[in-house]
C-alpha positions in Angstrom: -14.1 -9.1 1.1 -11.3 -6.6 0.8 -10.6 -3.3 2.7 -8.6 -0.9 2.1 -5.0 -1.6 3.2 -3.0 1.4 1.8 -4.2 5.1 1.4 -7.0 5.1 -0.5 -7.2 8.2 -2.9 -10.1 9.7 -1.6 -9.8 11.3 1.8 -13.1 10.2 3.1 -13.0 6.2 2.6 -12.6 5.1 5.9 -11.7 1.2 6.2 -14.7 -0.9 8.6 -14.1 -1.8 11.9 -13.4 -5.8 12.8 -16.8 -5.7 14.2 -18.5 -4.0 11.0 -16.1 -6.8 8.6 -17.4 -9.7 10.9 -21.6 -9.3 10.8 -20.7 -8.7 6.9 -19.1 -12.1 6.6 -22.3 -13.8 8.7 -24.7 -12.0 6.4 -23.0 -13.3 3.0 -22.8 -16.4 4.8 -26.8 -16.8 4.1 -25.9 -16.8 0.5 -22.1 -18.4 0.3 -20.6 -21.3 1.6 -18.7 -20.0 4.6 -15.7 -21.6 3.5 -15.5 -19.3 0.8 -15.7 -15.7 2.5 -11.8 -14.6 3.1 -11.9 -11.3 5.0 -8.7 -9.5 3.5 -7.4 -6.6 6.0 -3.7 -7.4 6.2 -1.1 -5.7 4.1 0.2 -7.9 1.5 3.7 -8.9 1.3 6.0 -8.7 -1.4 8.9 -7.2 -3.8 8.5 -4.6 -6.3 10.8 -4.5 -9.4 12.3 -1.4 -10.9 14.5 -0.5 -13.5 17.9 0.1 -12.2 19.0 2.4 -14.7 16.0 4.6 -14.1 15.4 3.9 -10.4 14.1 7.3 -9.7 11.2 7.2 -12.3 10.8 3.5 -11.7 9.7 3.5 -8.2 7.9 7.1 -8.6 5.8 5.0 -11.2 4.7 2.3 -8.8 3.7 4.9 -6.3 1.5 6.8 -9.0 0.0 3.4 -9.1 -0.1 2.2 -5.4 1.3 3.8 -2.1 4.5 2.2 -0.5 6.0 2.1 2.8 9.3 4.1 3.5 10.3 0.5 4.5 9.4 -1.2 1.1 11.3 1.9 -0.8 14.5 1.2 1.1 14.3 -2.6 0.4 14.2 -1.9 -3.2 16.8 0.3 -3.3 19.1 -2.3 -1.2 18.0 -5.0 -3.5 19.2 -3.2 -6.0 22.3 -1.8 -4.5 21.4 1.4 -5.2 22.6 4.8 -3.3 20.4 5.4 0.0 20.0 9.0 -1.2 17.9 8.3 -3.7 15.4 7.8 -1.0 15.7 10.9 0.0 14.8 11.8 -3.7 11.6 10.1 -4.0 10.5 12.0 -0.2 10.9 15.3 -2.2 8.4 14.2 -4.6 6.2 12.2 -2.4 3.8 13.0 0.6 4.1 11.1 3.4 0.4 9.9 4.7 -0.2 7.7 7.8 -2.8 5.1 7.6 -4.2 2.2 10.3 -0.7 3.8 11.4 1.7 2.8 9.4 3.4 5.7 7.5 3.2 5.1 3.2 4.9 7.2 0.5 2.2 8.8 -2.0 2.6 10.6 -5.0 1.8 13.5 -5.4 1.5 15.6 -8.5 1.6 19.4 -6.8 
């Protein structure tokens, strides 16, 4: 079962509760070996790849895709040695939206 993690696009989807996730797993447990229900509620890990001649448009294309952390934007750009302002490049075209608090970079097309 997956939840969402990041900002979902619509406003109203709410992730479930711990409790709500839990007597979801028992129920498909009367139909699935137990061992097979993963209950995925964590944000995943990993790097994101940009083009470094274009890093601008390159991360403002992931986040047209998929919300990112101000954290995950700056370890690109150090990855990448790029300039720190160009952080402050992508916040002019993004929104900044909290979720299961954590604050994530969204694009926005106003």
């Amino acid at each position: 079962m997956m939840v969402p993690t990041r900002p979902p696009a619509e406003p109203w989807v709410k992730p479930p509760t711990s409790d709500v996730l839990v007597g979801l797993a028992k129920v498909l447990s009367r139909y699935v070996n137990s061992d097979r229900i993963f209950i995925i509620d964590y944000v995943e890990r990993g790097e994101f790849h940009i083009d470094k001649n274009d890093p601008v448009n390159s991360l403002l294309g992931i986040l047209k895709v998929q919300p990112m952390t101000v954290e995950q934007v700056m370890d690109v750009i150090r990855r990448n040695n790029l300039d720190m302002e160009i952080l402050d490049r992508i916040r002019s075209l993004t929104k900044e939206v909290v979720f299961n608090g954590i604050t994530y970079l969204v694009y926005s097309s106003e």
